[in-house]
C-alpha positions as CSV (number, residue, x, y, z in Angstrom):
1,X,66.8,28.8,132.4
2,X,69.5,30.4,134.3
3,X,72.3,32.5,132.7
4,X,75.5,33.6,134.0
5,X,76.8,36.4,131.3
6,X,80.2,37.2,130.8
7,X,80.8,40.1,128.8
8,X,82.3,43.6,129.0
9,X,81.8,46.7,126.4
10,X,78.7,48.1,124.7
11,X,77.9,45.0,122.1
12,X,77.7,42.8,124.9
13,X,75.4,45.4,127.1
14,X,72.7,44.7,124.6
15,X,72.6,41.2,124.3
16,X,72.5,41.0,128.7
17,X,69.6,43.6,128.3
18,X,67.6,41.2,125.7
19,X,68.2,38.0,127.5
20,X,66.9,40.1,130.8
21,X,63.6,41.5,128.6
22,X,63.2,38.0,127.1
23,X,62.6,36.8,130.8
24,X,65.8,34.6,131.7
25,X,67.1,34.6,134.8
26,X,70.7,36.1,135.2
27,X,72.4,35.3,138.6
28,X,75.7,35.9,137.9
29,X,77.5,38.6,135.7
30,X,81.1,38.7,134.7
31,X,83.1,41.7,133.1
32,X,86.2,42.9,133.1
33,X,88.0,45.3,136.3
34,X,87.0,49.1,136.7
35,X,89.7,50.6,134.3
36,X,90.8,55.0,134.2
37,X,89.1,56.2,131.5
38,X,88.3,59.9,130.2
39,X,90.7,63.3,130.9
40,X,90.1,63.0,134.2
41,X,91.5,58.9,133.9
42,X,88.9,58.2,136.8
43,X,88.0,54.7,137.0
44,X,85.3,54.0,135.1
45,X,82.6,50.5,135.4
46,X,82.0,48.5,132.1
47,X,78.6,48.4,130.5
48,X,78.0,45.2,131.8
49,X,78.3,46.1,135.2
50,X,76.9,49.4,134.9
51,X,73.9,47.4,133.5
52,X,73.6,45.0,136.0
53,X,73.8,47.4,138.9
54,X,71.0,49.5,137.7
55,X,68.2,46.9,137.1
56,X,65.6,46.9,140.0
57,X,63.6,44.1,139.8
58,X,66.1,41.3,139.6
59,X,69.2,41.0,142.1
60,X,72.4,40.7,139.7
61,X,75.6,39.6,141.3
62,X,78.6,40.8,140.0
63,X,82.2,39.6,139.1
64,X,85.4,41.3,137.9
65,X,88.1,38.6,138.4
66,X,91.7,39.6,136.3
67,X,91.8,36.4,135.1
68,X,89.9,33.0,135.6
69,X,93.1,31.0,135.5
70,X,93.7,29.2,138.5
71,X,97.4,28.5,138.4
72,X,97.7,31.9,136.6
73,X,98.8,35.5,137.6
74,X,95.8,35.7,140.0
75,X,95.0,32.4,141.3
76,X,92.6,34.5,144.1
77,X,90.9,36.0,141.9
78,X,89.7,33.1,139.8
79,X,89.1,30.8,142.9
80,X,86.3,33.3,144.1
81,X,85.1,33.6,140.8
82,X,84.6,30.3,141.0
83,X,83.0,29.9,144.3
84,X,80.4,32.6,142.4
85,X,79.9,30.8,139.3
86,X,79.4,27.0,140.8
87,X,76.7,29.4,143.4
88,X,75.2,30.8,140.4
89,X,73.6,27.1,139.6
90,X,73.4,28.4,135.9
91,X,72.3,25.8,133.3
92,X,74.4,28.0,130.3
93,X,77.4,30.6,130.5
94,X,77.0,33.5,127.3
95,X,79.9,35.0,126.7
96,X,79.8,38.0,124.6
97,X,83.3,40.1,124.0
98,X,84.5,39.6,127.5
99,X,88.0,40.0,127.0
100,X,89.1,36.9,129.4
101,X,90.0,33.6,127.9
102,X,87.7,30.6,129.5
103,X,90.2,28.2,131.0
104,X,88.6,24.6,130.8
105,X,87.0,24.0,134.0
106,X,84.9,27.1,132.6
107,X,83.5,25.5,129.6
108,X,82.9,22.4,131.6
109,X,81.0,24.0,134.7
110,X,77.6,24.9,132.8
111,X,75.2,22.2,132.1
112,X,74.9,23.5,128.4
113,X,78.8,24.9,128.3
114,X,79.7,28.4,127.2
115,X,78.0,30.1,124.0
116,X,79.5,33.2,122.4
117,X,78.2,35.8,120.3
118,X,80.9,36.1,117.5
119,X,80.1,38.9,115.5
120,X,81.6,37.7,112.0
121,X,80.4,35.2,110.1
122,X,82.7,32.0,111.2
123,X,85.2,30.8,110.1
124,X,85.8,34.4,108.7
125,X,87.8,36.8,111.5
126,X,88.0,34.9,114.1
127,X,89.4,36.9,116.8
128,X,89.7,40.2,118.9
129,X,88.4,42.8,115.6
130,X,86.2,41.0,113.4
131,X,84.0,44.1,112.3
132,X,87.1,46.4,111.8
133,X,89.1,43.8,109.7
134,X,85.7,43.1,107.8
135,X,85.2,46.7,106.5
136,X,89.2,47.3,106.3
137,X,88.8,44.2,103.8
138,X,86.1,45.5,101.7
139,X,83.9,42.2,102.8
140,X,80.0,42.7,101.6
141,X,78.5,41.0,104.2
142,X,79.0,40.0,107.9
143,X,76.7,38.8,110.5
144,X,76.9,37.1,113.7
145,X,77.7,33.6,114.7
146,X,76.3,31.9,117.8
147,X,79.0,29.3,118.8
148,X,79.3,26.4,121.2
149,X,83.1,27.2,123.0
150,X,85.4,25.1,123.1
151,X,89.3,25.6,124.3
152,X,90.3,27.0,120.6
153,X,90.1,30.5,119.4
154,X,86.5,30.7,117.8
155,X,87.3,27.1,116.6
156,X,83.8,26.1,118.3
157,X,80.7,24.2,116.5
158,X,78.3,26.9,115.0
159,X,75.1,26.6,116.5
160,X,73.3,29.8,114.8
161,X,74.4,32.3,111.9
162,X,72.6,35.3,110.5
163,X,74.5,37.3,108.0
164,X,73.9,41.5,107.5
165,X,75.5,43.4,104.3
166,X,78.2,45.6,104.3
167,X,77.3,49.2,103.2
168,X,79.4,51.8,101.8
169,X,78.1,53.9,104.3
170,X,79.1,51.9,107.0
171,X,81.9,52.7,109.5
172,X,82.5,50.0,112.5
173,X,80.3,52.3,115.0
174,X,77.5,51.8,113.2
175,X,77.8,48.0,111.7
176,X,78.8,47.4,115.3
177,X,75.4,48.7,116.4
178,X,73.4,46.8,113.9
179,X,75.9,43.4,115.0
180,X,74.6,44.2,118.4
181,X,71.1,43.9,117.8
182,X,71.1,40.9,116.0
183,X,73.7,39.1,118.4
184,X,71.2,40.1,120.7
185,X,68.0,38.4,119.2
186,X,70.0,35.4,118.4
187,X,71.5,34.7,121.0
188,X,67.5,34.8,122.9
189,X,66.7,32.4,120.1
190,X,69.5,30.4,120.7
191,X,68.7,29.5,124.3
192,X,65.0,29.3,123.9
193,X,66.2,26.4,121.4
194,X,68.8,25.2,124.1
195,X,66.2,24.6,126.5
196,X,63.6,22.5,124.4
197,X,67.1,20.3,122.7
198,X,66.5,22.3,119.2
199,X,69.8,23.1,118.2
200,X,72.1,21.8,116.0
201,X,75.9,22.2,116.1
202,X,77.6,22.5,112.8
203,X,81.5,22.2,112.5
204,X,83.1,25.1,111.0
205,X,84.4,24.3,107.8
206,X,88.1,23.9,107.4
207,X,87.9,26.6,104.4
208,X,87.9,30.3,104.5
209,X,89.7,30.5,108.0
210,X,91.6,33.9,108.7
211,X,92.0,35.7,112.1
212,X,91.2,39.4,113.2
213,X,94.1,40.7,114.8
214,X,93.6,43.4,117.7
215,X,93.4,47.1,116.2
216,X,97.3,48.8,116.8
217,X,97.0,52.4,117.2
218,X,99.7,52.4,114.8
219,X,97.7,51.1,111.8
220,X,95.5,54.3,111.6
221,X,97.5,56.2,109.9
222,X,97.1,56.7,106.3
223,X,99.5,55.7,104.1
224,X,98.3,57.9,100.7
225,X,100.3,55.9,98.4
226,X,97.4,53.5,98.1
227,X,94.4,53.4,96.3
228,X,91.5,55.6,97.1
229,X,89.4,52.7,97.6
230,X,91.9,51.4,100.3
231,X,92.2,54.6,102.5
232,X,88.4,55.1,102.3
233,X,87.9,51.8,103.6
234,X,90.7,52.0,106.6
235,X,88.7,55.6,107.2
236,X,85.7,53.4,108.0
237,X,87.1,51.1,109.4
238,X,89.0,53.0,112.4
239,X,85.6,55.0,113.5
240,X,85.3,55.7,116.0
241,X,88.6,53.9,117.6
242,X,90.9,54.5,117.2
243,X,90.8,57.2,114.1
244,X,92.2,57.5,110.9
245,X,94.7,60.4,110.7
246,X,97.4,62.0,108.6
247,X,100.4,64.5,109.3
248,X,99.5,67.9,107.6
249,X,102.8,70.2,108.9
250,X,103.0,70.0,112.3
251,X,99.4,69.0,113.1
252,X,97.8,65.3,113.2
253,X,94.4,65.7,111.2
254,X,91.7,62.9,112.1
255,X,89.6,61.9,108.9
256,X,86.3,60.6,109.7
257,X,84.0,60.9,106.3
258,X,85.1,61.2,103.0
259,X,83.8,60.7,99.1
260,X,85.7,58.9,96.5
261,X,85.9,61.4,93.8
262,X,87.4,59.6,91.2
263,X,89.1,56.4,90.6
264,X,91.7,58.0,88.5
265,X,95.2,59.4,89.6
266,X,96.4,62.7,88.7
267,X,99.7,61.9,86.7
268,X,101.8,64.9,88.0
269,X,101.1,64.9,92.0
270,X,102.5,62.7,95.0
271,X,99.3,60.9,96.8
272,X,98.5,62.9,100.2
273,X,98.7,66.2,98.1
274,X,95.5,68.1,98.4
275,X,93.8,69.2,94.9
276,X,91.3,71.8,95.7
277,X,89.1,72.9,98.9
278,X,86.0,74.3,99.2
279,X,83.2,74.0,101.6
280,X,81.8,70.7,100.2
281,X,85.6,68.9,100.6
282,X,89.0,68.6,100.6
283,X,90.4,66.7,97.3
284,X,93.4,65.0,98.0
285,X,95.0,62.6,95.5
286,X,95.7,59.0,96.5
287,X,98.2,56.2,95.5
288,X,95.0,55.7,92.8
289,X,92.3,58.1,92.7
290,X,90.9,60.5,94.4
291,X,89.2,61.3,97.9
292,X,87.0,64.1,99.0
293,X,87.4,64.5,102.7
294,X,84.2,66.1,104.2
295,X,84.4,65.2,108.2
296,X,87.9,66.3,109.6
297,X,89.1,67.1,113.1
298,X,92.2,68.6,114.8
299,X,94.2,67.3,117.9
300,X,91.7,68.3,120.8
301,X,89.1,69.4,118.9
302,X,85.6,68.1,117.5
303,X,84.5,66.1,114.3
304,X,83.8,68.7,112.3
305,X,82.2,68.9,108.9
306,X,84.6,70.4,106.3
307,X,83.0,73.7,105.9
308,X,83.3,74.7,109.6
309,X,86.4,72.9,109.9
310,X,87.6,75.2,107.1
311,X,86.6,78.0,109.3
312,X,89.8,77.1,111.8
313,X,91.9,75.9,109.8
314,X,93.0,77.3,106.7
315,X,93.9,74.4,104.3
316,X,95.3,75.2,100.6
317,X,95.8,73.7,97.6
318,X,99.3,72.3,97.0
319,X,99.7,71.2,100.8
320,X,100.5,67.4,101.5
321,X,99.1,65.2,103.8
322,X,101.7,63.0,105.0
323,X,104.4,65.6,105.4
């Protein structure tokens, strides 16, 4: 079977690299433009393409179009795009977090249409940040759909779903890695099913709909009046990207791990003050309850763990976050 792969960041990396061990041939890769990244703001290749241009044994053409609409911004850039895609003779397009919305003559090209690898469990978060907004929401499970495209967002017939649970432990960096590896594997299983007829659409029920919105910078900042439950969550939730953080005087403190200490409030303290420190954490008291902070890090610095952070940074009880 032939695969054209469109995809950009690290979650869709390791699905390409499982179709490509699982022995399907991929002409044709698609990902997003070089874009600045790092201090230096050089530009920098996706993990798609960087990928694709390493492997040795199988010649992997790749394209970075800005957009795939054809009476759009960059009509150029989609008309070669598709000059490459109708070349690429593939029976199946997999699209996995590729940033680019397929116009219809997209879905319609493929013999077998466009599959994505949603990593939610549809109709729940459809959209750009289904594994932050799961966590954020205190969900206990997720998983990954397998989905036939159509021209809705994530509106398309399910075709494979696998759920995973939801740990406390987990932040988005590492459900996303686990996501990964089972979008991976299903996605393999989907098209070995694809190519023999065994698979079976499903519509998506009408029940149970809601929509992960893009992460805003903006959001990551804590807002102690709630619970400690909430915070602790929206801590998980924004690591790695973009980070939780809180004002402490005239410095921006990221918090990465923390504890729930208690579920109680102290009756005669604003939320954001800080109880107690000592090397194993920072107490600070929420809207409701209380969190012990034990991964911090200051503007420029490194993720520390709070006993060395300690070291540089002399917190007290009686200061507030938030102020």
């Amino acid at each position: 079977m032939r695969v054209i792969f469109a995809g950009t960041p690290e979650f869709a990396r390791v699905a390409l690299a499982r179709l490509h061990a699982a022995g399907f041939e991929i002409p044709l890769v698609l990902t997003q433009p070089d874009r600045p990244a790092g201090r230096g703001m050089k530009l920098q290749a996706s993990a798609v393409k960087q990928w694709a241009q390493n492997q040795q044994d199988q010649q992997i053409a790749v394209a970075q179009p800005r957009s795939l609409r054809l009476d759009g911004k960059y009509p150029d850039d989609a008309a070669a795009a598709r000059d490459a895609i109708e070349a690429a003779r593939a029976d199946v397009m997999v699209v996995a977090a590729y940033g680019l919305i397929l116009p219809q003559w997209v879905l319609d090209l493929p013999r077998l249409g466009c599959l994505n690898i949603h990593a939610s469990l549809l109709p729940r978060w459809r959209g750009a940040a289904p594994i932050h907004r799961a966590i954020e929401a205190g969900d206990a499970e997720t998983g990954v759909t397998i989905m036939q495209m159509d021209a809705g967002l994530d509106t398309g017939d399910m075709l494979l779903v696998e759920s995973l649970p939801i740990t406390p432990g987990d932040s988005t960096g590492r459900l996303h890695d686990r996501l990964a590896e089972l979008g991976g594997r299903l996605i393999a299983q989907a098209l070995g099913l694809a190519a023999c007829g065994g698979l079976r659409p499903v519509k998506q029920p009408e029940a149970g709909v809601s929509y992960a919105h893009k992460i805003d910078k903006a959001e990551a900042l804590i807002d102690w009046s709630q619970p400690a439950e909430v915070i602790g969550r929206r801590i998980r939730a924004f690591d790695p990207f973009p980070g939780a953080h809180s004002a402490l005087g005239d410095e921006s403190i990221k918090l990465w791990r923390y504890e729930i200490e208690s579920y109680l409030r102290p009756s005669d303290v604003d939320g954001g003050t800080i109880l107690s420190v000592d090397a194993s954490g920072v107490r600070v008291a929420c809207g409701q309850g209380v969190l012990r902070l034990t991964e911090l890090q200051r503007a420029g610095g490194k993720r520390l763990a709070v006993a060395d952070f300690l070291r540089g940074f002399a917190l007290q009880p009686g200061m507030i976050f938030g102020k």
